[in-house]
C-alpha positions, 0 to 999 in steps of 0.5 A: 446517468447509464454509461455512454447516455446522451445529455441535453449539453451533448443534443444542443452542442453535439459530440458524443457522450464520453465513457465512464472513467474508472471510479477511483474511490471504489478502486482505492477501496478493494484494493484496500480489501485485498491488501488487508486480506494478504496483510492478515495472510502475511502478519497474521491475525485481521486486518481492517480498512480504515473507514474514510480512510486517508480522512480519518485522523482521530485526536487522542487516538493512538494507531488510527492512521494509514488505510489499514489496521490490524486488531493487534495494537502492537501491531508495529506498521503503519500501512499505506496503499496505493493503486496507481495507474503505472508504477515504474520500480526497476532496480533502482528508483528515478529521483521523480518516482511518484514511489517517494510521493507516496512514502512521504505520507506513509512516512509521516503517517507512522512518524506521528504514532512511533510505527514503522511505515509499509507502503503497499503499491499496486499498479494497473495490470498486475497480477491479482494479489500482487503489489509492491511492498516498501519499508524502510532499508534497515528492515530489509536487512533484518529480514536478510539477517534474521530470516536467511531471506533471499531478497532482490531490491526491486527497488530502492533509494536511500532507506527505501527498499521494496519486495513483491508480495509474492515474495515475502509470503513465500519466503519469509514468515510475517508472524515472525518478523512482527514478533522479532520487531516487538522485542 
């Protein structure tokens, strides 16, 4: 049915017919894409949507969780996205924040293949190629010992800390960080 179409519930019991919401699934999945492509802009190398990701868990199959691989198989994350309608990440995050909804997952995820979780958040309105990236806080601070990395918390609580995306692909070399995490 074409968007705003009348049906036959809306001629025997009136009112008009309501706009088409946003597909979410097709949301979900180029922002997938998107943030594949800046995973390969940061880390290097090619990175994939998992097919049916979020619903695919192959037994016996080790790295096959998140919803983005890379065709390294030492490749040390497991990646997580997100695109939520408003993600509130100031300083500091509320006790509430739908952020540790989402960690959890990641969390769990990267826990079940010995990787380290990368929570890659994107909310409606920003910028193209812009999200919030969050890792776990000891690796923030590799980055700002390693790297000389000039970071703000855009957000953290706990182990929890977060950058913009922006940020990490001016300021720090992915390749390198994957390489000093191998070791």
């Amino acid at each position: 049915m074409g968007k705003g179409q009348r049906t036959i519930e809306h001629d025997l019991f009136g009112g008009s017919p309501k706009e088409e919401g946003i597909n979410s699934q097709k949301k979900g999945s180029k922002n997938e894409l998107a943030a594949a492509n800046w995973c390969g802009l940061w880390f290097g190398g090619t990175f994939h949507r998992v097919p049916r990701s979020g619903g695919l868990h192959w037994k016996n199959v080790n790295g096959i969780t998140g919803d983005i691989i890379s065709d390294d198989a030492k490749f040390p994350f497991c990646v997580e996205t997100k695109f939520y309608k408003r993600v509130f990440v100031p300083l500091y995050l509320r006790n509430n924040s739908i952020i540790y909804k989402f960690w959890e997952q990641v969390y769990h995820d990267a826990d079940s293949i010995g990787a380290y979780p990368l929570l890659i958040v994107r909310e409606n309105g920003m910028p193209k190629a812009e999200w919030y990236i969050f890792m776990e806080l000891h690796l923030g601070q590799i980055l700002d010992s390693e790297f000389d990395c000039l970071w703000e918390y855009e957000g953290y609580r706990e182990q929890i800390v977060g950058y913009r995306a922006s940020t990490l692909l001016e300021n720090v070399d992915g390749k390198a960080f994957v390489r000093f995490l191998k070791k």
